[in-house]
C-alpha positions in Angstrom: -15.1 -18.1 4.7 -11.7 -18.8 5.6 -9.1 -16.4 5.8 -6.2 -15.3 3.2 -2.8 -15.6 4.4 -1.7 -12.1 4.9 1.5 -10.4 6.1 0.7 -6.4 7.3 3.9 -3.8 7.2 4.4 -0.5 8.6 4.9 2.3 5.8 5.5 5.9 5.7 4.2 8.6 3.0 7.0 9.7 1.6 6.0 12.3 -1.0 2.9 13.3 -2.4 2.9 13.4 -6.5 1.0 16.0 -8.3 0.4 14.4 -12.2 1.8 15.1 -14.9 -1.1 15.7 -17.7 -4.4 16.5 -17.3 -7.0 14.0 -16.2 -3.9 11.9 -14.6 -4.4 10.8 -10.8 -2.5 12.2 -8.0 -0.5 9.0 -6.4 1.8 8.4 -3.2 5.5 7.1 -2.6 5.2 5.2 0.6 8.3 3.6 2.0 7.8 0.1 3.4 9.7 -0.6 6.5 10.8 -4.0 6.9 11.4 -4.3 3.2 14.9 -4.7 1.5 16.4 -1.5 0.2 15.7 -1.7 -3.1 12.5 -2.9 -3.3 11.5 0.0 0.1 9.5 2.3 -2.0 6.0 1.7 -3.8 3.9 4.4 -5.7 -0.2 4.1 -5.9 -3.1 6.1 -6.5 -3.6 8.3 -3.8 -6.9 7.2 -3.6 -9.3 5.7 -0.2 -12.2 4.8 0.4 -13.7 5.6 3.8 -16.2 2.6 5.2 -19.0 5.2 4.6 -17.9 5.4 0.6 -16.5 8.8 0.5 -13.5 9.2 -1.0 -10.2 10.4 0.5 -6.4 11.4 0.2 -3.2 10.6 2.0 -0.7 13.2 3.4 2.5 13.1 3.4 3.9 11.7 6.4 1.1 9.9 7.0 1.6 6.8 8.5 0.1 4.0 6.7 -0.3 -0.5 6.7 0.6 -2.2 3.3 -1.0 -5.4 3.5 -0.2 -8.5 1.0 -2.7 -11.1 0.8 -2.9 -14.5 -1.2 -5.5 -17.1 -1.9 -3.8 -19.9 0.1 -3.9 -21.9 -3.2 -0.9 -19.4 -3.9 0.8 -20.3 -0.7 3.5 -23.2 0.3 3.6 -24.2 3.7 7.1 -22.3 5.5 9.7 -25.2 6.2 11.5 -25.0 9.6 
């Protein structure tokens, strides 16, 4: 199987969000380096899966990889 095109950044945790009503999830800010200002700062669940299946959480300040991928049916060729 061939692989997706895929472009990996360095992030940082920034802050770790308790929610805000019951039965909510938890989620993290990370702040993507590399990316322009405004667009720097994504919030997910704060949610991992180890390869063994066990869930797990992030930290703040914990260094993290955002990866993008696309089917390359999504994908133009980059002209010189």
């Amino acid at each position: 199987m061939a692989k997706k095109p895929r472009v990996t950044l360095p992030g940082t945790v920034e802050k770790v969000i308790k929610p805000s009503e019951p039965g909510q999830p938890e989620k993290v800010q990370i702040e993507i380096e590399g990316a322009d200002e405004m667009y720097r700062e994504i919030r997910i669940e704060n949610t991992l899966t180890t390869e063994d299946g066990k869930q797990t959480q992030l930290k703040k300040g914990s260094e993290v990889d955002v990866t993008v991928e696309a089917d390359s049916k999504a994908t133009n060729a980059k002209k010189e």
